[in-house]
C-alpha positions in Angstrom: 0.0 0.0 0.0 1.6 3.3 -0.7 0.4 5.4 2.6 -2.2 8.3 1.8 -2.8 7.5 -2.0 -4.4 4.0 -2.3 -7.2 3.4 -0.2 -6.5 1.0 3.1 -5.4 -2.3 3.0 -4.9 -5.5 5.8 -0.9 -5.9 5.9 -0.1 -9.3 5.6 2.3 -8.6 8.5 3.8 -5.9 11.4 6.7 -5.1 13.1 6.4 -4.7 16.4 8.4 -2.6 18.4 8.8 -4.3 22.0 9.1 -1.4 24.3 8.8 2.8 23.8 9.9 4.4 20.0 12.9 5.8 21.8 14.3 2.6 23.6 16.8 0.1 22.4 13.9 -2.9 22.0 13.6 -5.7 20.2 11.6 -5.4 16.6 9.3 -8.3 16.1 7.0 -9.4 12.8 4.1 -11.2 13.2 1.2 -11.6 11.2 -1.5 -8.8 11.0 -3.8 -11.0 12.7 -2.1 -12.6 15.4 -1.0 -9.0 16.6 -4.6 -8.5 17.1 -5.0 -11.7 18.7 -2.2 -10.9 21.1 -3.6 -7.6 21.5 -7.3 -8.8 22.4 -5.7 -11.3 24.4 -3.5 -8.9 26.8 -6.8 -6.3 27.0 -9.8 -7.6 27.0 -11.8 -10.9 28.7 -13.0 -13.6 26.7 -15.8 -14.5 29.3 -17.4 -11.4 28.1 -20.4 -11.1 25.9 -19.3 -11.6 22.2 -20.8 -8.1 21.0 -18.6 -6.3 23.5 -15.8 -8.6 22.3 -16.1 -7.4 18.2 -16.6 -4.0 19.7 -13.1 -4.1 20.8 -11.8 -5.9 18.4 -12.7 -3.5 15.5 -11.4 -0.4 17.6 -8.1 -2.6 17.8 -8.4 -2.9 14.4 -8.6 0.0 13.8 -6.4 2.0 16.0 -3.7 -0.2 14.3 -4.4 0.5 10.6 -4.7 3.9 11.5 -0.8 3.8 12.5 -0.3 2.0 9.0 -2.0 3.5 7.2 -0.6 7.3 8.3 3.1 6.1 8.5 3.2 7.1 12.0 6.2 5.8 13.1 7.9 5.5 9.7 7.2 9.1 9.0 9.4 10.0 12.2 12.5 7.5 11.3 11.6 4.2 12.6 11.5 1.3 11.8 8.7 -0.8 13.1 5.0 0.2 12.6 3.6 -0.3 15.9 5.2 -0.3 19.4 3.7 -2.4 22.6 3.9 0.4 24.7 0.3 0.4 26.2 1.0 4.7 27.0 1.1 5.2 22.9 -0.4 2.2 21.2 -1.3 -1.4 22.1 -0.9 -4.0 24.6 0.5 -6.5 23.1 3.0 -9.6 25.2 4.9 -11.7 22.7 4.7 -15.0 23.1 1.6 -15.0 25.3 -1.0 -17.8 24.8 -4.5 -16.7 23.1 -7.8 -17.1 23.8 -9.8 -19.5 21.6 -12.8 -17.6 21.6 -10.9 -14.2 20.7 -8.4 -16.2 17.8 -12.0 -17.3 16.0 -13.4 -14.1 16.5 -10.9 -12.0 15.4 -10.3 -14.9 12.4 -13.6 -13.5 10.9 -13.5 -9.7 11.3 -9.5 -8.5 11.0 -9.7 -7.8 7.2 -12.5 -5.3 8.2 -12.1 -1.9 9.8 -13.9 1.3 11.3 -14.2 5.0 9.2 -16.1 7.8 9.1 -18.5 7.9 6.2 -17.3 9.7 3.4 -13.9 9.3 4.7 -11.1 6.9 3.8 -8.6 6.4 6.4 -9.4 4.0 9.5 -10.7 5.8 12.5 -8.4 6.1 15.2 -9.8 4.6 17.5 -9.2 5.4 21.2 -10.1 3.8 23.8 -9.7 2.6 27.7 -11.4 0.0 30.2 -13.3 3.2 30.8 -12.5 2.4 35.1 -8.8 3.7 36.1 -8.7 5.4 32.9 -11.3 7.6 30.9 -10.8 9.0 27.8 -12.7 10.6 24.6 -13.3 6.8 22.9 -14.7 3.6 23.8 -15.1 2.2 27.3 -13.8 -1.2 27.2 -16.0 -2.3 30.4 -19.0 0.4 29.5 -18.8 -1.6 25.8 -19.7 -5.1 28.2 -22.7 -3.2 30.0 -24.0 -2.0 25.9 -24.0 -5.6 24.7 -25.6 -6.8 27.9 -28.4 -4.7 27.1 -28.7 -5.7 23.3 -26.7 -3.2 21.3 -24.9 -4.9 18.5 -21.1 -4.2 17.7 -22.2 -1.6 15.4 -24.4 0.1 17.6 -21.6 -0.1 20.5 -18.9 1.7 18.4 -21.6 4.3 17.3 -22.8 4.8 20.9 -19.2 6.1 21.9 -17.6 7.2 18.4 -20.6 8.9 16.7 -23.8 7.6 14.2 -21.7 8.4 11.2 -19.4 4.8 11.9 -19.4 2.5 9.8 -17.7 -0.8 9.5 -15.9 -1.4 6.3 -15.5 -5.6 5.5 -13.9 -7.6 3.0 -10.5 -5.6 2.6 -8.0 -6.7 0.6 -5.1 -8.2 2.5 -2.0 -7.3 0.6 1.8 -7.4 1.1 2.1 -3.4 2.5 5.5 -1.3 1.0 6.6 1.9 2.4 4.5 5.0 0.4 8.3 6.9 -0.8 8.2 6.1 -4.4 12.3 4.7 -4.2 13.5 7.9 -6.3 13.5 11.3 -5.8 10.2 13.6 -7.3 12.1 16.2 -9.0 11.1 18.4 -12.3 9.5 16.8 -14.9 8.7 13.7 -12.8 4.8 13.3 -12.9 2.3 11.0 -11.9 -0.1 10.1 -8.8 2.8 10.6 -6.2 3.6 14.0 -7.6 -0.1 14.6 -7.4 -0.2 13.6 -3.7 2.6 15.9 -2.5 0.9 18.7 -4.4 -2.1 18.5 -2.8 -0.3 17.9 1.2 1.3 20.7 0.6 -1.5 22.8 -0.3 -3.3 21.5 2.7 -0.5 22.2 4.9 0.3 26.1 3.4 -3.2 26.8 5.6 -1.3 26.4 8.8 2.2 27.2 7.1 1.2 30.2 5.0 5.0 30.6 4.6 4.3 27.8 1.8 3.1 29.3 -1.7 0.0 27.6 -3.3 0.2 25.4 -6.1 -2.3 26.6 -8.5 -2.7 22.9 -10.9 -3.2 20.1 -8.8 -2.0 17.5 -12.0 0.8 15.5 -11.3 3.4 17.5 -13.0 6.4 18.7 -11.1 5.9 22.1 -12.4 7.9 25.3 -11.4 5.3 26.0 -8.6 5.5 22.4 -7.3 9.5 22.6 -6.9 8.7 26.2 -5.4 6.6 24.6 -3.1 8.9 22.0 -1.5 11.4 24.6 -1.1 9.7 26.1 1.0 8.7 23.6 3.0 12.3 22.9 3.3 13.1 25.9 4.3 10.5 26.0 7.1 11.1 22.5 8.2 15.4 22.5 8.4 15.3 20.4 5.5 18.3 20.7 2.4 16.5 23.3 0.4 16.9 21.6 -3.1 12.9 21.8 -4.1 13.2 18.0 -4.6 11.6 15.4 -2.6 13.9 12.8 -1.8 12.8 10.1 1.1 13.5 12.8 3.9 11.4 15.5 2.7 8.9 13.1 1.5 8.3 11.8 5.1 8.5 14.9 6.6 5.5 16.3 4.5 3.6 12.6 5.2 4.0 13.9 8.6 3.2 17.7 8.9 -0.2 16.3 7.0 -1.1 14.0 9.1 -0.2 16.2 11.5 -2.3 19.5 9.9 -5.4 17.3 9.4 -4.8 15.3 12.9 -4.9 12.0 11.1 -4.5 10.3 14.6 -7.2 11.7 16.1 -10.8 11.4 16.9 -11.7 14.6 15.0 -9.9 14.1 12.2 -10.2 16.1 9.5 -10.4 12.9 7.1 -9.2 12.0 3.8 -12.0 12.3 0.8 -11.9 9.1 -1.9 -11.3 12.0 -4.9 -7.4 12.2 -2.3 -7.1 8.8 -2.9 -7.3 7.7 -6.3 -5.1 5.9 -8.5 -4.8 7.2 -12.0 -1.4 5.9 -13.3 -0.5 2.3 -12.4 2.6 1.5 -10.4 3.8 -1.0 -12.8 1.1 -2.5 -15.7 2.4 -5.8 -17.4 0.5 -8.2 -19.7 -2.5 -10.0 -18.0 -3.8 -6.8 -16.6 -7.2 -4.9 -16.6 -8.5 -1.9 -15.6 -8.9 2.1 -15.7 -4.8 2.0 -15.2 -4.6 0.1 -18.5 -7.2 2.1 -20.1 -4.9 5.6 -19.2 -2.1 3.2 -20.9 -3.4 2.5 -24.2 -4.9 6.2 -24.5 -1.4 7.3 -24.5 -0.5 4.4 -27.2 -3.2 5.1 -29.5 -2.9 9.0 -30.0 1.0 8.9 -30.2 0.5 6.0 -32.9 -1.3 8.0 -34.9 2.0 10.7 -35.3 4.6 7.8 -34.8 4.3 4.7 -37.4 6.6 2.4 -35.0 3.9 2.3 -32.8 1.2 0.0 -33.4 -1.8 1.1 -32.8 -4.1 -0.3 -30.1 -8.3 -0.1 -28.3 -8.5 1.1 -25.4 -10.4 -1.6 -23.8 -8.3 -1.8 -20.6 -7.1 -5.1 -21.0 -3.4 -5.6 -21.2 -3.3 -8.0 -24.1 -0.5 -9.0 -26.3 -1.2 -6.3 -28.7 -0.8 -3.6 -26.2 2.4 -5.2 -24.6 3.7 -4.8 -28.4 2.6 -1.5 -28.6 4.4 -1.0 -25.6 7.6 -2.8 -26.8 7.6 -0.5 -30.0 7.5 2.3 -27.6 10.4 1.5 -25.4 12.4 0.5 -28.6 11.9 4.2 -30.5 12.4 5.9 -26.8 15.5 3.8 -25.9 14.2 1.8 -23.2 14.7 -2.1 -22.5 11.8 -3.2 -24.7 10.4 -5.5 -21.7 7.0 -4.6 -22.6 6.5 -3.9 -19.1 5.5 -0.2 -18.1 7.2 0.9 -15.3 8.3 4.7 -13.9 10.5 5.6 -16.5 8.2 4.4 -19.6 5.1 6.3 -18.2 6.9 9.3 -17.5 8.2 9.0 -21.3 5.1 8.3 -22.7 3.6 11.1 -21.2 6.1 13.6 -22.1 5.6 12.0 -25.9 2.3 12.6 -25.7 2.2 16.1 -24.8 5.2 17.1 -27.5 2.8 15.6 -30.3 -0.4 17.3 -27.9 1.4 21.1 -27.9 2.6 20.2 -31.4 -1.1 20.7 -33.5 -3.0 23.4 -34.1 -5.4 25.4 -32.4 -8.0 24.7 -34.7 -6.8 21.1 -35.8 -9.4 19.5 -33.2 -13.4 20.3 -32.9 -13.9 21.4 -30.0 -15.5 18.6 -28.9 -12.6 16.5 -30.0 -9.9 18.3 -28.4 -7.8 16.1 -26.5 -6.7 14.8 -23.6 -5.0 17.6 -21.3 -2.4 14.9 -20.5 -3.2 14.7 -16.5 -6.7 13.9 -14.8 -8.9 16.4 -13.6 -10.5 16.0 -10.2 -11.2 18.0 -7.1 -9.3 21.2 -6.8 -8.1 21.3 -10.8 -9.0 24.9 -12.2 -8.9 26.3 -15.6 -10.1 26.0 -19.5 -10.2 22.2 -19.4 -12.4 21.6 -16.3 -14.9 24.6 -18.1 -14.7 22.4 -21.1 -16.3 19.1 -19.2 -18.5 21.0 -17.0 -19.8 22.6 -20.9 -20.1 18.5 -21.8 -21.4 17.7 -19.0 -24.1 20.2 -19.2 -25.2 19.6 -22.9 -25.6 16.0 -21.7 -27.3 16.3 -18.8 -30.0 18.8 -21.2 -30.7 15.6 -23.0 -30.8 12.9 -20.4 -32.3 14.8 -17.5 -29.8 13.0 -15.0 -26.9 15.0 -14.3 -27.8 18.9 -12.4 -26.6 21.8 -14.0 -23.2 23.1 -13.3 -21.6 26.4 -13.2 -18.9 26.5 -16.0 -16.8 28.4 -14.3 -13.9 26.1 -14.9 -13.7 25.5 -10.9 -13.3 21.3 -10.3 -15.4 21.3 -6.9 -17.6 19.2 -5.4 -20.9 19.2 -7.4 -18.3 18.9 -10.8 -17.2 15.3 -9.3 -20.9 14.2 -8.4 -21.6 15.3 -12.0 -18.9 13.2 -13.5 -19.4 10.1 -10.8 -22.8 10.3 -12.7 -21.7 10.2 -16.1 -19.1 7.7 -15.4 -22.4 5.6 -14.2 -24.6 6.2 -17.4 -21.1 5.2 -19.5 -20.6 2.1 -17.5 -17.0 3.5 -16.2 -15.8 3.4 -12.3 -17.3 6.0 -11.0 -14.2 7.9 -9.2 -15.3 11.2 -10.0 -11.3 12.0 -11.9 -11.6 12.6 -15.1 -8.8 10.7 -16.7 -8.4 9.7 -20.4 -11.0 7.5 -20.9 -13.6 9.3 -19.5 -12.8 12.7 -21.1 -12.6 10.6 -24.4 -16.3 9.3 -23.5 -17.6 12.8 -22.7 -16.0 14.0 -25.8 -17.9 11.0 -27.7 -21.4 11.9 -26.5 -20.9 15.7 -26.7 -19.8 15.3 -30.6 -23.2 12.5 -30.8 -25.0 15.3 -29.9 -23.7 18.2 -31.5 -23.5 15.7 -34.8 -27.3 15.2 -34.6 -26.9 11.5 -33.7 -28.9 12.2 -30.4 -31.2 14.5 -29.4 -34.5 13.3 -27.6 -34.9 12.8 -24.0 -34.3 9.5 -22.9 -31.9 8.6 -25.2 -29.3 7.9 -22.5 -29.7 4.1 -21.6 -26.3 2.9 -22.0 -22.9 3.8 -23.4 -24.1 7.4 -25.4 -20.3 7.4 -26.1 -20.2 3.8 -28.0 -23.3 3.8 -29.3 -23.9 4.7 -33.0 -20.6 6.3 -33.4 -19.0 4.0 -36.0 -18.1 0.7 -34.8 -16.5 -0.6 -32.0 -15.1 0.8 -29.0 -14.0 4.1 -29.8 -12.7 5.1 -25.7 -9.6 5.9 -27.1 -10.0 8.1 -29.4 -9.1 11.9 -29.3 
């Protein structure tokens, strides 16, 4: 999991730190869910009534992941991800026997987790027996008196964290790397973890107005970006190089958390739109998805100006014509022709794509044909492009009736996202409320149906407007 860009996962294991951050302790690694075996085991009673039991159990969860998932101790140079100090984190005895009831328990529920709704990041979840020591969370002994009197797990973690809990099953459990990318973000890198330290250190220029603002959110390390990490360097006693290298990086994963209290009750919480992966860590043949999609986009429209690049559909499945298209790539660009893309091909590609992009004509696209701006578009993104969908958006929502009016104003906000979450809906696309490639290419689609007289009456907007009538087979990735 890369910390603060992909959404949660279960670790398949932890290192545990045996003692306080600061002491010379033992680091252990156990599984992810014998820690929270051990740590059910060392804190609460298996005689009690199983609600109060999975009560616990998912604010241990929790608390935990919330640690992971926020880099706490890595962030601050260590290297363990928990300690078994009971004053800062969880008790937990190595070695100690556990419970029966408590291992089948928590054998069912420890790939689940607690959040906020509307929020991504596990809650962090304090708590204490509620007798020798009180605090803001759950009452380990007041949770026994809930159950005893009915209240399901749910309704126990609501009763002391608020109604808006909600218990999030089913996660993924998934080998978890640290979030630094292994190589510095410097100019002209680009991508999702460009995109995330842009918008941290927006957020954190509120409390450190030192820090200028970086006016495109888009994954390019731009002039303001680099700007931007100087200055955090410079208020932080960091080397003031305007590159993030794994020092910096960690030290803005920190102030963030830190900014938004990450590890607290009142957190200010992480939206989905922060979250969301765009640009693939590393696609390779046997693949699917809205990563591969963004892949072949880039493919197709640099085919159509390079004739050593075979063209491909953007369908999203990495096939063997795409891993050739690929290979051709890598060959012309100078790259190992593995046909695998890593870093270095995407940030090639890209940069090949906007040469040819910046390279045509004003005029040489419709305007409903214009392409790809090269980076998504999602919450906080601001200028001619963003006015451009929201002008789609609205033409199509005239016709169907189902998306609400926008203000073209060219301002990504909230009600922009809901709008395209919609469309992405109607088009059968993941509804993630970015608009990367293929979505701008399936707006662009059914704005040009429309404006081409191919559409027109209300209720015309049953399936795939982009797809449907406009020449054959799936045209996603075209400009």
């Amino acid at each position: 999991m890369n910390a603060g860009v992909r959404v949660p996962v279960i670790p398949e294991v932890v290192t545990v730190h045996l003692g306080r951050p600061e002491t010379d302790a033992r680091n252990v690694t156990v599984p992810f869910a014998d820690y929270i075996k051990n740590v059910a085991s060392s804190e609460i009673y298996p005689t009690w009534p199983e609600s109060a039991l999975l009560a616990n159990i998912y604010a241990q969860i929790s608390f935990a992941l919330n640690r992971i998932y926020t880099e706490y101790y890595p962030s601050r140079g260590y290297d363990f991800d928990l300690t078994a100090s009971t004053s800062i984190d969880q008790s937990f005895v190595y070695g100690r026997d556990i419970f029966e009831n408590v291992s089948r328990l928590v054998d069912g529920v420890f790939n689940s987790y607690i959040r906020r709704r509307g929020e991504v990041q596990p809650l962090f979840a304090l708590y204490c027996d509620g007798i020798e020591v009180q605090c803001g969370g759950l009452s380990q002994w007041g949770s026994v008196e809930l159950a005893r009197a009915g209240l399901t797990p749910l309704e126990i973690l609501q009763y002391y964290y608020g109604d808006n809990i909600e218990i999030v099953s089913d996660v993924p459990v998934e080998g978890v790397r640290e979030s630094y990318p292994g190589e510095p973000l410097r100019p002209e890198s680009f991508g999702d973890d460009v995109y995330l330290i842009q918008a941290r250190l927006n957020r954190i220029s509120k409390n450190y107005p030192g820090i200028p603002k970086i006016s495109r959110l888009d994954g390019v390390y731009s002039a303001e970006t680099a700007d931007a990490v100087e200055a955090f360097q410079k208020q932080f006693g960091l080397e003031p190089d305007g590159e993030v290298d794994r020092g910096t990086w960690y030290a803005i994963a920190r102030i963030y958390a830190a900014v938004k209290r990450l590890s607290d009750l009142n957190a200010e919480g992480v939206p989905p739109e922060d979250v969301t992966l765009l640009f693939g860590d590393r696609l390779y043949e046997g693949l699917r998805g809205n990563e591969v999609k963004e892949l072949q986009y880039f493919l197709s429209f640099i085919s159509r100006f390079d004739e050593t690049v075979r063209p491909v559909e953007t369908d999203g499945i990495f096939g063997p014509v795409t891993r050739g298209a690929v290979e051709d790539f890598q060959r012309d660009a100078g790259l190992a022709a593995t046909g695998i893309v890593d870093r270095a091909t995407w940030e090639l590609l890209y940069r090949r794509y906007m040469i040819y992009r910046d390279s045509l004509p004003e005029n040489y696209f419709p305007v409903y044909t214009k392409p790809y701006p090269g980076t998504p578009l999602r919450t906080g993104s601001r200028g001619e492009d963003v006015r451009l969908v929201q002008s789609w958006l609205n033409r199509i929502g005239a016709v169907s009736g189902a998306i609400p009016r926008l203000t073209e104003d060219g301002i990504y906000g909230v009600r922009t996202a809901e709008a395209v979450r919609i469309w992405q809906r109607i088009a059968g696309l993941d509804p993630t409320g970015a608009v990367a490639s293929y979505t701008w290419a399936s707006l662009s689609d059914a704005y040009r149906a429309l404006e081409e007289g191919r559409y027109g009456a209300e209720g015309q907007f049953g399936g795939v407007l982009g797809t449907a009538r406009s020449g054959g087979a799936n045209t996603e990735g075209r400009a």
